[in-house]
C-alpha positions as CSV (number, residue, x, y, z in Angstrom):
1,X,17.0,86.1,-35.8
2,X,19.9,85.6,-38.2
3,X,22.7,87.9,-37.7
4,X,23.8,88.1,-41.1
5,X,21.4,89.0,-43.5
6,X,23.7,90.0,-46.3
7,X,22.6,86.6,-48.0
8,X,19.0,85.7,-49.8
9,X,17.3,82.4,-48.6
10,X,17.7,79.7,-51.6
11,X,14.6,79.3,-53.9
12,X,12.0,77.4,-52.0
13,X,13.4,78.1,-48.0
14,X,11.6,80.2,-45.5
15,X,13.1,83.4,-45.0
16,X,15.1,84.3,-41.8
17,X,12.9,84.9,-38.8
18,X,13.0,88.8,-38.2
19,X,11.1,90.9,-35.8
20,X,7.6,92.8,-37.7
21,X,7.5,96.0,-37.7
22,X,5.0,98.0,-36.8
23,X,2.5,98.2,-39.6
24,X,0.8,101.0,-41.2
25,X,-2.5,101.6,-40.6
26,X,-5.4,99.2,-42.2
27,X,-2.1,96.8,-42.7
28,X,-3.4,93.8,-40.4
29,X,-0.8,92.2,-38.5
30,X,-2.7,89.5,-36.6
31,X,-5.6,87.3,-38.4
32,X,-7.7,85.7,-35.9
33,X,-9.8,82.9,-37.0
34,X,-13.0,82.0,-35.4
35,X,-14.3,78.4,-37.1
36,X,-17.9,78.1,-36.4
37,X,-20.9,75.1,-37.2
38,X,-24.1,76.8,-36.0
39,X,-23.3,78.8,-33.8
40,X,-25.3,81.9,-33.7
41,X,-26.2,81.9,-30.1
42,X,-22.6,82.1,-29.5
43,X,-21.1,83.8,-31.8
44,X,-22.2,87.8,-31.6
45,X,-21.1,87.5,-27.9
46,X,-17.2,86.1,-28.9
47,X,-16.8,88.0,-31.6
48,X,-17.9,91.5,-29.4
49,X,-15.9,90.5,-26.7
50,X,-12.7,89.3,-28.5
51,X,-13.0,92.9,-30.9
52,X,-13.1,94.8,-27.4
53,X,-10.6,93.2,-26.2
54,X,-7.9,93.1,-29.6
55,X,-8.8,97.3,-29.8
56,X,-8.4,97.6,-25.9
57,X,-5.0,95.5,-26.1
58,X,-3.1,94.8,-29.3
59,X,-0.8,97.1,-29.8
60,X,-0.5,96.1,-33.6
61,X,-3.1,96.3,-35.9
62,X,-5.4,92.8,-36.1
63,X,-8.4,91.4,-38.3
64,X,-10.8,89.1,-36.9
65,X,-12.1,86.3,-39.6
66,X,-15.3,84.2,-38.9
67,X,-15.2,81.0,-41.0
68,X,-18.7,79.7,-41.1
69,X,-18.5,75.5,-41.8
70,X,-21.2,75.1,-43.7
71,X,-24.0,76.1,-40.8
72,X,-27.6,75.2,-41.5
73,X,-29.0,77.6,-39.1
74,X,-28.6,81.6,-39.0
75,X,-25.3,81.6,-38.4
76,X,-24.1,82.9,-41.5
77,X,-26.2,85.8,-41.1
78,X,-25.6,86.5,-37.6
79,X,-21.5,86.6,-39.4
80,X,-22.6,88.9,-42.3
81,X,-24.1,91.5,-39.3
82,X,-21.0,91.4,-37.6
83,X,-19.0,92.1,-40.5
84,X,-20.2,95.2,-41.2
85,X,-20.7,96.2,-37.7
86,X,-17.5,96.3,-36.2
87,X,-14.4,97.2,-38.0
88,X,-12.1,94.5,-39.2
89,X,-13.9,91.8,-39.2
90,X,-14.7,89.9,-41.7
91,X,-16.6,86.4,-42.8
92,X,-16.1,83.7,-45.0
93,X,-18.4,80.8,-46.2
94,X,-17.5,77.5,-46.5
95,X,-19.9,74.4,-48.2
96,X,-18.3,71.7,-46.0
97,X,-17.6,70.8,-42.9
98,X,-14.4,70.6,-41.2
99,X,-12.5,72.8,-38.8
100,X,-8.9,72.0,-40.7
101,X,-10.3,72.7,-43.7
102,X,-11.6,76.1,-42.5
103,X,-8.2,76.8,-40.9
104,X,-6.2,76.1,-44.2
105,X,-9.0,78.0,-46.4
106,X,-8.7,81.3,-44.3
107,X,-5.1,80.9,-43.4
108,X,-3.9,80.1,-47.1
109,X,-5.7,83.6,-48.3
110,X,-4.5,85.8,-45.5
111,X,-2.0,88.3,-45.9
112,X,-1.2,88.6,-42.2
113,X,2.1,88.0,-41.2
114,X,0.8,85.7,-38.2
115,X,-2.3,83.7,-37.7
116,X,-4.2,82.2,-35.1
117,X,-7.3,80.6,-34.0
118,X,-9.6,80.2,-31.2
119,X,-13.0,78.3,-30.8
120,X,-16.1,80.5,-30.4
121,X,-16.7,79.3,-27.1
122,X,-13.6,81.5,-25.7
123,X,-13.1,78.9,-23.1
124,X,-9.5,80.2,-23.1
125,X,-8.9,83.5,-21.2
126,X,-8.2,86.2,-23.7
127,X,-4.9,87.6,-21.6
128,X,-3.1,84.8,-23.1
129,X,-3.6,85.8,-26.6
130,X,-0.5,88.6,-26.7
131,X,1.8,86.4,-24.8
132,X,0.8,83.6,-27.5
133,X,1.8,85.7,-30.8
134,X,4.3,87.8,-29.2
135,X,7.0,84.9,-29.9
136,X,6.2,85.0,-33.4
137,X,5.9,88.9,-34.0
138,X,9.1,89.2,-32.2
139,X,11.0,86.1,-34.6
140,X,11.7,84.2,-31.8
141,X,8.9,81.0,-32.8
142,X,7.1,79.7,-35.8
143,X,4.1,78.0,-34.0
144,X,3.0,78.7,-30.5
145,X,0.4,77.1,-28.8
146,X,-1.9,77.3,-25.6
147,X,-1.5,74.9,-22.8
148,X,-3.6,73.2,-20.1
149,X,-1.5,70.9,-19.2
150,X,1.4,72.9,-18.4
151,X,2.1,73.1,-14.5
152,X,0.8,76.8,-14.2
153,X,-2.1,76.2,-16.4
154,X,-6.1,76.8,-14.1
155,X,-8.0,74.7,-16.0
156,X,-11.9,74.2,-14.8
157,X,-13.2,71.0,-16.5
158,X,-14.4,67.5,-16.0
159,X,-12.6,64.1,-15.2
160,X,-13.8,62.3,-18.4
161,X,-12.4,65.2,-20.5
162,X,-9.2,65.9,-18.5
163,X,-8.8,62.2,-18.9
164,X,-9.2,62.3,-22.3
165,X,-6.9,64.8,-23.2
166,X,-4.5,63.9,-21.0
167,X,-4.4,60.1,-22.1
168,X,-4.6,61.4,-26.1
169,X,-1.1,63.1,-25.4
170,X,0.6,60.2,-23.8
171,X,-0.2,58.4,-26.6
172,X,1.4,61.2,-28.9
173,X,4.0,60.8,-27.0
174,X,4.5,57.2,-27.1
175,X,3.4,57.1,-30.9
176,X,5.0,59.7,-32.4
177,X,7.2,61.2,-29.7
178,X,5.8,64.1,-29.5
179,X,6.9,66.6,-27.1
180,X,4.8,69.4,-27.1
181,X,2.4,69.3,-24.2
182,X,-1.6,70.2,-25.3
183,X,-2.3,68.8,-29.2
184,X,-5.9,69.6,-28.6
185,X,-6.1,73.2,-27.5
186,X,-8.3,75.3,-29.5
187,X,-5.9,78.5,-29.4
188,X,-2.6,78.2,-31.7
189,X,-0.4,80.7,-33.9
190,X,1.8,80.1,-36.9
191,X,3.7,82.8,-38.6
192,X,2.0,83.6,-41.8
193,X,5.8,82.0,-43.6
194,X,5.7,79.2,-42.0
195,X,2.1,78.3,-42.8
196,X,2.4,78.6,-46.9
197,X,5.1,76.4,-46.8
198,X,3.5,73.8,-44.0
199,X,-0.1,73.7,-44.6
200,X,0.3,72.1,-48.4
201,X,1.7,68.6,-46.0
202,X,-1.0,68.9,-43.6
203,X,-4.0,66.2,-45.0
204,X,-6.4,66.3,-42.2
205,X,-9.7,68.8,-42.5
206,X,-11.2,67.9,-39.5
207,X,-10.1,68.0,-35.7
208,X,-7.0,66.3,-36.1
209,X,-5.7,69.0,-38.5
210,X,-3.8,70.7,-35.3
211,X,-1.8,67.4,-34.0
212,X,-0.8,66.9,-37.8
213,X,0.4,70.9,-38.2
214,X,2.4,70.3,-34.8
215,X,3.8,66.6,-35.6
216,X,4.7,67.8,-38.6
217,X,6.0,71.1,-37.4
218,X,7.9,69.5,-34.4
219,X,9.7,66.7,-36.6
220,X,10.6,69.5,-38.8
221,X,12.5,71.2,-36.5
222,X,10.5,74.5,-36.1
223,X,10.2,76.0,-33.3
224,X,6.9,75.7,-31.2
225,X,6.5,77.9,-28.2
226,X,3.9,77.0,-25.0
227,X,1.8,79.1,-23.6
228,X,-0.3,78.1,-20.4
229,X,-3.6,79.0,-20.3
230,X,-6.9,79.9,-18.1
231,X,-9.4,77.4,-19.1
232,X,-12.9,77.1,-18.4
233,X,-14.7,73.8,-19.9
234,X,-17.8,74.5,-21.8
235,X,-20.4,71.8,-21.3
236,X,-22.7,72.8,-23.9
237,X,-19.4,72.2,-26.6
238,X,-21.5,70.4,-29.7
239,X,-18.3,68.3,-30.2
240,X,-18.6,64.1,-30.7
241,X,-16.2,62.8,-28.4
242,X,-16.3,58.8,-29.5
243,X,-16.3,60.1,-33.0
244,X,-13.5,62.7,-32.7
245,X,-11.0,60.3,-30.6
246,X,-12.0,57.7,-33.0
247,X,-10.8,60.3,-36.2
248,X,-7.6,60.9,-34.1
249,X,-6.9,57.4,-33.3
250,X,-6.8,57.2,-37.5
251,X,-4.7,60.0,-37.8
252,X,-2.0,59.2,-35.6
253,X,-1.7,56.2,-37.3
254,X,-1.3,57.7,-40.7
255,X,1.3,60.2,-39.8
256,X,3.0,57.2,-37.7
257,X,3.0,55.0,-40.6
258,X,4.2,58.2,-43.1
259,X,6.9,59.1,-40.7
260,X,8.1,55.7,-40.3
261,X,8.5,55.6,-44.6
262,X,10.2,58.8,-45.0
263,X,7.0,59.6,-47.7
264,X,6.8,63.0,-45.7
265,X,9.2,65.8,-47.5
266,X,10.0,67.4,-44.3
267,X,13.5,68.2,-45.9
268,X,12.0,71.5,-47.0
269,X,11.2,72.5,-43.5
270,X,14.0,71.3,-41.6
271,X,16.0,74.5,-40.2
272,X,14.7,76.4,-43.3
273,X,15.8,80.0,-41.6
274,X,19.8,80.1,-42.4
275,X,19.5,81.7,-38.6
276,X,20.7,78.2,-37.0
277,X,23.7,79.3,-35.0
278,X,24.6,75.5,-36.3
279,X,24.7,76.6,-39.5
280,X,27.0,79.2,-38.9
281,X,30.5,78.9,-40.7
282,X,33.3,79.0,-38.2
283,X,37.2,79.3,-39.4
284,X,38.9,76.0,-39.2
285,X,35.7,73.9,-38.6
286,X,33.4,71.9,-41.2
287,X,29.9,72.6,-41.4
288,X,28.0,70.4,-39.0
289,X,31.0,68.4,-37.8
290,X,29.8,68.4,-34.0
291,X,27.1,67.7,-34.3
292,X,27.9,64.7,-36.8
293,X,30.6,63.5,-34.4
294,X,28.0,63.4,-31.7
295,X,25.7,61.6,-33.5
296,X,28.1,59.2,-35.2
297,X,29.7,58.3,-31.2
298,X,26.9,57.4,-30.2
299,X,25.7,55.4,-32.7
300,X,28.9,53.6,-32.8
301,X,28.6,53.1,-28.6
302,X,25.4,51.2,-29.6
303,X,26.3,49.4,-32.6
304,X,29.9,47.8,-31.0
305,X,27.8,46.8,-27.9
306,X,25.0,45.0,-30.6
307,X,28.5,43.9,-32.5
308,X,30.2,42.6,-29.5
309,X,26.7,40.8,-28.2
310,X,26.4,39.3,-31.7
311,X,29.8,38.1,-31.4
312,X,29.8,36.4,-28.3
313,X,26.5,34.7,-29.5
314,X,28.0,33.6,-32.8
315,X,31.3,32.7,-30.8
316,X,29.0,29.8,-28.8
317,X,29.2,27.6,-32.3
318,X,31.3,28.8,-34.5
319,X,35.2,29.9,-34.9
320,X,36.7,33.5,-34.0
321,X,37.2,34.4,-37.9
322,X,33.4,33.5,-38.4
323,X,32.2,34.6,-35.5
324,X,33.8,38.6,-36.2
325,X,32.8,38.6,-39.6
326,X,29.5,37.6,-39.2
327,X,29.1,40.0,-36.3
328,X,30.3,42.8,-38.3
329,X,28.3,42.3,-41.5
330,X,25.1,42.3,-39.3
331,X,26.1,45.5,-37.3
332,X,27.4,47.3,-40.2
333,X,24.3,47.2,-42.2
334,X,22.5,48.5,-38.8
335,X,25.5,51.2,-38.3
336,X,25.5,52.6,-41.9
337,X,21.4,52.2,-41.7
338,X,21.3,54.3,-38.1
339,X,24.4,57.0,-39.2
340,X,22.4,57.6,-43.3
341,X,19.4,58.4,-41.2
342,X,20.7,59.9,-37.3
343,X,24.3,61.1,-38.5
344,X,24.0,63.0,-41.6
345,X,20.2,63.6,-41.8
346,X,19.5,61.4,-45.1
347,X,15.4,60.8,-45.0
348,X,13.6,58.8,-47.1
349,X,14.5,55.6,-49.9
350,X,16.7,57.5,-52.9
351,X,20.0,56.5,-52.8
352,X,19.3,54.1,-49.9
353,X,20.8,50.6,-51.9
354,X,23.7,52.8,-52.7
355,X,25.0,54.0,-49.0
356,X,24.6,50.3,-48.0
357,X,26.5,49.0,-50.8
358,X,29.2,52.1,-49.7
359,X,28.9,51.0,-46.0
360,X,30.1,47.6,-46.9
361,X,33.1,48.1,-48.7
362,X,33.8,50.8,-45.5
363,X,32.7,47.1,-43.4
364,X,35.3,45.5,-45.3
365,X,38.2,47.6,-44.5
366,X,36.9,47.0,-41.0
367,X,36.4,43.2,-41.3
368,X,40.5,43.3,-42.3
369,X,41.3,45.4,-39.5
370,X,39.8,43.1,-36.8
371,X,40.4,40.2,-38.3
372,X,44.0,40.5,-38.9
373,X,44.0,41.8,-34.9
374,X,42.5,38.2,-34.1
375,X,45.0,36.7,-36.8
376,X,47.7,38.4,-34.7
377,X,46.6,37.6,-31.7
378,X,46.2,34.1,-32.5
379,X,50.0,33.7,-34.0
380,X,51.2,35.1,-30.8
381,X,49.6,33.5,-28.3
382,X,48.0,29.9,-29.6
383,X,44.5,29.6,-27.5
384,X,43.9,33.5,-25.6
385,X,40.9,33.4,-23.5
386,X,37.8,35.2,-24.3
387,X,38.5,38.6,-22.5
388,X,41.5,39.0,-24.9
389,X,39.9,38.7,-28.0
390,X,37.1,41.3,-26.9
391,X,40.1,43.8,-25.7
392,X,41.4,43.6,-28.9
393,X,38.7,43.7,-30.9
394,X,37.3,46.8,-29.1
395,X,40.9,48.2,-29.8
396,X,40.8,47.4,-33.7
397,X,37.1,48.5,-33.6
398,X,38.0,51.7,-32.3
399,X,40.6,52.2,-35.2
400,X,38.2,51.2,-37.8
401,X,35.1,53.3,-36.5
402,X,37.8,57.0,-37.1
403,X,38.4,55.3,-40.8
404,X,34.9,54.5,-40.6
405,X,33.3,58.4,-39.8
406,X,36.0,59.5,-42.5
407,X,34.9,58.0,-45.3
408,X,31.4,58.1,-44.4
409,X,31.8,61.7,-44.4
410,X,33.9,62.3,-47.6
411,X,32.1,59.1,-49.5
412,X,29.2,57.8,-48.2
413,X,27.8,60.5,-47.1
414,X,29.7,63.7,-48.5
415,X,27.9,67.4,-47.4
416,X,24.9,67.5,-48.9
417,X,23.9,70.8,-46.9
418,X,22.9,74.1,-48.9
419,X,23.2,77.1,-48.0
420,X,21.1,77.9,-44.6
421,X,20.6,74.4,-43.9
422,X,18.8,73.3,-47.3
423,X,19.0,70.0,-48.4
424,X,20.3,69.7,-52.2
425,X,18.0,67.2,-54.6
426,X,20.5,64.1,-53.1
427,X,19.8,64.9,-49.3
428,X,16.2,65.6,-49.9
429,X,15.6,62.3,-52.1
C-alpha cells in the first residue's frame, strides 16, 4: 500500500492499492461469477451451497452473478428462480457462447471492488475462497488464483487430465515464461481496478481467456497471489479436451508472437500503483538507478564475453584494428538493442532507429578508446601475444562501458519515468 498518499495517480494509472473498507450494507464487496452452458441439473445445487456458505462466512458483503452462455436447455430459468429466491443473486443472459466473454461481460458492468469466478461444478473446496480475495481486499495483490499444482494442493483427478494440465504449464513456461503455477484453474480474483484497465487487452472469449488475463497480468508486473486448493475432478465436466487444448495451443502462440513485437501496450500496466518502494524518491539517488545499474552490468558481462568471442573469431583472419572494430560494431548494436529493452524499460518499435543510431556514435567513442589501447600497445611492444591484447582490451572496455551507461542514461535513454512509475508518450511508444 503506498505510504504516501498526498499525491493523485496521473490520468490513465491505477490508483494505489489500499485496504477496503468495510462496506455499508447492500454495498457488495465481492461479485462471484458462476459461467454456465446448460447446466440446470447443476446449477440450483452450486448456487445454494456457495449462498450458504458466502452468508455463513464472508465477513463483507458479496453478490453472486450467474452468467448463462447462451444455454438451450432450462437453464436460464432454473437462473431466473434463483434470482429471486435467494438474496443477492442475480443472472445475466448472454447470446453466445464463450466463458471469457461471459467473464469480461459481467466483470466489466460490476461495481464490486473485487471479482471472481468459479465453475458450477464447485470442484474446488469452498474454504479457499476467503483466503483467495483476502490478498486483494487487504491491497496486498491484484490477481489471485487457485492452485493444484502447488505442493500442498489435494487434488483427486485422473492421469490423462493431471497430465494435461500439468504438461500445458510447462509449455507456458517454456513459451511464455510464465511463472505462475495453475493457468487452467477455474477459481481466480482480480481487483475490480485492475480489471477495467486489463480486460480491454485481453482478446480471447473462450477458455484461454484466463492464461491471456495472467500472461498479460504477470508480464505487466502485477502482482498475482497463489492459493492451493482442495480439488475433486468432476467426470461428468461437458468440456472438449482435443478442442480446448487445440484453442490454447493457438493462443499461446498469439500472445507469444504479440509479446515478441512489443504490439501489446503493457506500458499502461507496468507498476501503475506509485506504491513501488522502487519508485520511491530517496535524497542523493536517481530514480531507478539500481536497478538500471543492475541491469546494465549484466548486460554488459554478456555482451564483452559475445564481443571478446567475436573478436578472437575475427582475429583468426583478419588484423587487430579490424578485428576490434568489427567486434564492437556487432556487439554494440546487440548491447544498445538488450539495455533499450532490459535496462531502461523501452518496449515496442517508436524511436527504435533512433537509440541505435545514438548507440553508435556511444560505439564510436568506444571503438577510439580500444583501438587507441591496441595502437598503444602495439607502439610499445611490436608483436604482444594474444593474452595481452584481451587484458587490455577488457581494461579499455571497462572504461568505455561507465562512458557508455552515462550517456545512455543522460542521451540515449534519458528518464522517461512519470510519476508512480508511468511511462510518458516516448517510453510508452
Amino acid at each position: 500500500m503506498r505510504t504516501d498518499s498526498s499525491h493523485d495517480s496521473p490520468p490513465g494509472a491505477l490508483p494505489a492499492r489500499e485496504h477496503l473498507p468495510a462496506s455499508a450494507a447492500g454495498t457488495a464487496v465481492l461479485d462471484v461469477v458462476i459461467p454456465v452452458y446448460n447446466e440446470e441439473q447443476d446449477l440450483r445445487p452450486c448456487v445454494r451451497r456457495l449462498h450458504e456458505h458466502l452468508t455463513r462466512t464472508f465477513p463483507y458483503s458479496f453478490r453472486i452473478t450467474i452468467a448463462d452462455n447462451a444455454s438451450t436447455d432450462t437453464t436460464p430459468l432454473v437462473a431466473a428462480r434463483l434470482a429471486a429466491e435467494l438474496p443477492g443473486v442475480g443472472a445475466v443472459r448472454l447470446e453466445q457462447k464463450g466463458r471469457g466473454r461471459a467473464l469480461r461481460t459481467v466483470w466489466s458492468a460490476s461495481e464490486a471492488p473485487v471479482l471472481a469466478y468459479m465453475d458450477v461444478d464447485l470442484s474446488t473446496d469452498l474454504n479457499a475462497l476467503l483466503p483467495l480475495v483476502a490478498p486483494l481486499i487487504s491491497g496486498h495483490s491484484d490477481l489471485a488464483i487457485g492452485s493444484r499444482l502447488a505442493r500442498s494442493s489435494r487434488v483427486v483427478r485422473g492421469p490423462k487430465r493431471e497430465l494435461i494440465s500439468r504438461a500445458y504449464n510447462l509449455i507456458l513456461r517454456g513459451s511464455l515464461k510464465a511463472r505462475f503455477s495453475d493457468a487452467q484453474c477455474g477459481f481466480k480474483a482480480i481487483r475490480g481496478d485492475v480489471a477495467r484497465v486489463l480486460l480491454p487487452l485481453v482478446e480471447d472469449t473462450g477458455w484461454f481467456f484466463d492464461t491471456e488475463m495472467l500472461v498479460l497480468a504477470e508480464r505487466a508486473g502485477l502482482r498475482i497471489h497463489e492459493v492451493p486448493v482442495d480439488w475433486v475432478d468432476d467426470p461428468d465436466s461437458t468440456v472438449h479436451i482435443v478442442r480446448t487444448a487445440t484453442d490454447d495451443l493457438k493462443g499461446v502462440w498469439r500472445i507469444g508472437r504479440a509479446l515478441a513485437t512489443g504490439s501489446l501496450p503493457l506500458d499502461r500496466l507496468a507498476r501503475p500503483f506509485g506504491d513501488d518502494p522502487r519508485d520511491r524518491e530517496l535524497a542523493g539517488v536517481p530514480g531507478g538507478l539500481a536497478r538500471q545499474l543492475v541491469g546494465f552490468c549484466v548486460v554488459g558481462v554478456l555482451s564483452t564475453l559475445f564481443y571478446l568471442l567475436l573478436y578472437s573469431g575475427f582475429r583468426q583472419f583478419c588484423g587487430p584494428q579490424f578485428a576490434n572494430g568489427l567486434a564492437l560494431l556487432v556487439s554494440a548494436v546487440a548491447n544498445t538493442a538488450a539495455n533499450r529493452r532490459l535496462t531502461f524499460g523501452v518496449r515496442g518499435r517508436g524511436g527504435a532507429v533512433r537509440h541505435q543510431a545514438q548507440g553508435l556514435v556511444v560505439f564510436a567513442i568506444g571503438l577510439a578508446l580500444t583501438s587507441g589501447s591496441l595502437a598503444a600497445l602495439g607502439a610499445a611492444g611490436g608483436h604482444p601475444a594474444h593474452s595481452t591484447e584481451l587484458a587490455v582490451l577488457v581494461t579499455a572496455n571497462l572504461a568505455a562501458t561507465v562512458l557508455r551507461f552515462l550517456l545512455f542514461r543522460a542521451w540515449v535513454f534519458p528518464d522517461q519515468r512519470g510519476p508512480y512509475g508511468t511511462d510518458t508518450p516516448e517510453g510508452s511508444r
